[in-house]
LUMNUFI-685914 format. One record per residue (C-alpha): residue in three letters; x, y, z. Coordinates in nm, 3 decimals. Layout:
! residues N
   r       u       v       w
 ala       X       Y       Z
...
END
This chain:
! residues 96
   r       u       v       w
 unk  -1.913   1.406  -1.720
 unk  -1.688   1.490  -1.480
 unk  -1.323   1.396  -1.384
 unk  -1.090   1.568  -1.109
 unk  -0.713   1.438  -0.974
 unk  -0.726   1.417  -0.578
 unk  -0.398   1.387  -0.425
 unk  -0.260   1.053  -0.578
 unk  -0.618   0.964  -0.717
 unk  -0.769   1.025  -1.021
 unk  -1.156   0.987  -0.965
 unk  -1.399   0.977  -1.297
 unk  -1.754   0.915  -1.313
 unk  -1.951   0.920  -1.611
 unk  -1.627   0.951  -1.787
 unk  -1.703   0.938  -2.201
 unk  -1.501   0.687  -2.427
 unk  -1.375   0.929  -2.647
 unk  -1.280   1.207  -2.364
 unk  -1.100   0.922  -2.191
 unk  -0.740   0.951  -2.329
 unk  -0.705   1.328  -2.329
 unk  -0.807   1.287  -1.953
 unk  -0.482   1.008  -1.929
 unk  -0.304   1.221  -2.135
 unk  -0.365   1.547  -1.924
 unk  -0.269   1.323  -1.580
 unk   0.048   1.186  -1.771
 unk   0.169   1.520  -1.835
 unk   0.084   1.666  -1.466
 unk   0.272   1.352  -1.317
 unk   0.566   1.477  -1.564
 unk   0.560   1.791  -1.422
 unk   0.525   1.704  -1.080
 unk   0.839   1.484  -1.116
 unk   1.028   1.769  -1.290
 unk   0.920   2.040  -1.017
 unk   0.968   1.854  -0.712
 unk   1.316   1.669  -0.787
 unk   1.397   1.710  -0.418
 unk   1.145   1.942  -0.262
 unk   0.811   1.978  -0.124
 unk   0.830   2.375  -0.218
 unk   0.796   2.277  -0.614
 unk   0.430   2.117  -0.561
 unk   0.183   2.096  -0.755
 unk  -0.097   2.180  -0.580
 unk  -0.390   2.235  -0.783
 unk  -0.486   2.193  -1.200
 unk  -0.877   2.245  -1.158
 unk  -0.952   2.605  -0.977
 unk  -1.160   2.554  -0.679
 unk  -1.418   2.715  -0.792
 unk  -1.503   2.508  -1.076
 unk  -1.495   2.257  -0.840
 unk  -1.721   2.370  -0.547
 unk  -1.952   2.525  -0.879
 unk  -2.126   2.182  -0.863
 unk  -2.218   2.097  -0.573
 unk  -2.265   1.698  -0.610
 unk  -1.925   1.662  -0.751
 unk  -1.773   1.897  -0.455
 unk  -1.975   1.657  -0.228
 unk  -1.874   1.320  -0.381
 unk  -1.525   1.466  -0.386
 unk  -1.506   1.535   0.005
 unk  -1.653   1.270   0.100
 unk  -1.463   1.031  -0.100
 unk  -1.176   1.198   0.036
 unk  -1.265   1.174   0.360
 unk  -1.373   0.818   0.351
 unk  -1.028   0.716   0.165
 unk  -0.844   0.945   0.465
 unk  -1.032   0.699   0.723
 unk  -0.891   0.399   0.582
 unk  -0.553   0.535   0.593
 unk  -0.555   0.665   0.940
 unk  -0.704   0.266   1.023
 unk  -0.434   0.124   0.832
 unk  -0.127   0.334   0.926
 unk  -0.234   0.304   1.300
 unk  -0.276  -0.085   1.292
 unk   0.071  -0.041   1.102
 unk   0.218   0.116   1.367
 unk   0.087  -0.160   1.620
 unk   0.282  -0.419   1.442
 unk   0.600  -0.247   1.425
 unk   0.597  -0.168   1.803
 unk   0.494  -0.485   1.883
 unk   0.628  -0.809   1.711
 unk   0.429  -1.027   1.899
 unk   0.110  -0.932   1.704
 unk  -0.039  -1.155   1.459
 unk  -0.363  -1.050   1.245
 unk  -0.575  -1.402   1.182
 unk  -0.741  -1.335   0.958
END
């Protein structure tokens, strides 16, 4: 079973019933101390609660991870560029 917090997203797969609210419980209090550390600045991060190599010590997961990643980093480069279209240019109108 395996569960891992990527930037803003928490990603489980496999994730067992009875793990599931330590795992919620674990995020909450990570969130808490994100919001406690990093009041005002970037400095006070967190920036990582599973060691790397844990992570890259399966390679599926580290796989599914990146690509996820990457494929969720995609479809916000898309979005914030079609964004930025808009706002420069009121005239637009997406028909969908």
């Amino acid at each position: 079973d395996f569960y891992f917090i990527f930037y803003e997203y928490i990603i489980c797969k496999g994730l067992r019933e009875d793990f599931r609210d330590f795992v919620r419980a674990y995020t909450y209090e990570i969130n808490v101390l994100q919001n406690k550390c990093n009041a005002n600045s970037e400095d006070n991060d967190v920036q990582s609660i599973v060691p790397m190599h844990i992570v890259k010590g399966n390679e599926n997961f580290y796989e599914y991870i990146r690509d996820s990643n990457n494929h969720l980093g995609e479809h916000q480069i898309r979005n914030l560029r079609k964004i930025h279209a808009f706002v420069s240019n009121a005239t637009l109108r997406d028909n969908r």
